[in-house]
C-alpha positions, 0 to 999 in steps of 0.5 A, a space after each residue: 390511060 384510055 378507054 379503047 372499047 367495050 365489048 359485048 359477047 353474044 350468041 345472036 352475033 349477026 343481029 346484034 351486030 345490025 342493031 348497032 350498025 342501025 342505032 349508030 349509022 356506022 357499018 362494023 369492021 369485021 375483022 373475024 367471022 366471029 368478030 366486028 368492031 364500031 369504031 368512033 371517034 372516041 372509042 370502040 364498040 367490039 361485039 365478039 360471038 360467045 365461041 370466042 370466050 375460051 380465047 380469054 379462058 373458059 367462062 371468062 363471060 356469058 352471053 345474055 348475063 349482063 344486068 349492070 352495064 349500060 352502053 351510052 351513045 351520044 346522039 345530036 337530038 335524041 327526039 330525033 333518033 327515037 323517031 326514026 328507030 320507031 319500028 325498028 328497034 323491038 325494045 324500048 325501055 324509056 321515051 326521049 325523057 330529060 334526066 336530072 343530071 342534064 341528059 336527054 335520054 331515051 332507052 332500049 334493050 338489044 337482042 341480049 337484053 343489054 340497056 342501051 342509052 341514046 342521050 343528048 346533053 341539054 344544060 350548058 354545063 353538061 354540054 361543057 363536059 362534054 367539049 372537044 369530043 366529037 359526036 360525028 359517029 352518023 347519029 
């Protein structure tokens, strides 16, 4: 089995779909008026406009509900990319700030309030885990 994507239903479709471009440098396949992908080397993230809930039944999910789910990017040095979204992205949750698990991360919310995590692995154990896949998704 593979993770292929995760997708984010939103009723902001088009800012939301900007950030993401923005945060990750990689312009969205729109494949539908309603629909657009991120593709990366290692899995996709899908944004779909909330009119396309009833397609997987009536309430199948919320836009704006999502409390519990954080959407992790990998990024070369987080200081980095903290530094030129400054002014760009409205929300911040954390400054670039080194986790005990061996991650640098800096946080923020998109216009759904959904918790973004741009990180960096800093320990050559976490950097190991991480081997082989790559992080070329232009952040």
């Amino acid at each position: 089995m593979e993770l292929a994507s995760v997708r984010i239903i939103t009723d902001d479709f088009d800012d939301m779909v900007g950030l993401y471009e923005l945060v990750t440098g990689i312009g969205a396949q729109r494949p539908a008026p309603v629909f657009a992908e991120l593709v990366t080397p290692l899995a996709t993230l899908a944004i779909g406009h909330s009119s396309t809930v009833p397609l997987f039944g009536e309430g199948a999910a919320e836009a704006c509900a999502n409390r519990t789910a954080i959407i992790e990017l990998r990024v070369d040095d987080v200081d980095a990319e903290h530094k030129r979204l400054q002014g760009q992205v409205d929300s911040w949750v954390q400054a670039p700030t080194d986790m005990p698990w061996g991650n640098r991360s800096a946080l923020l919310r998109d216009p759904d309030g959904n918790l973004g995590n741009l990180f960096s692995p800093t320990s050559e154990e976490v950097r190991a885990r991480f081997a082989g896949r790559s992080t070329s998704t232009g952040s």
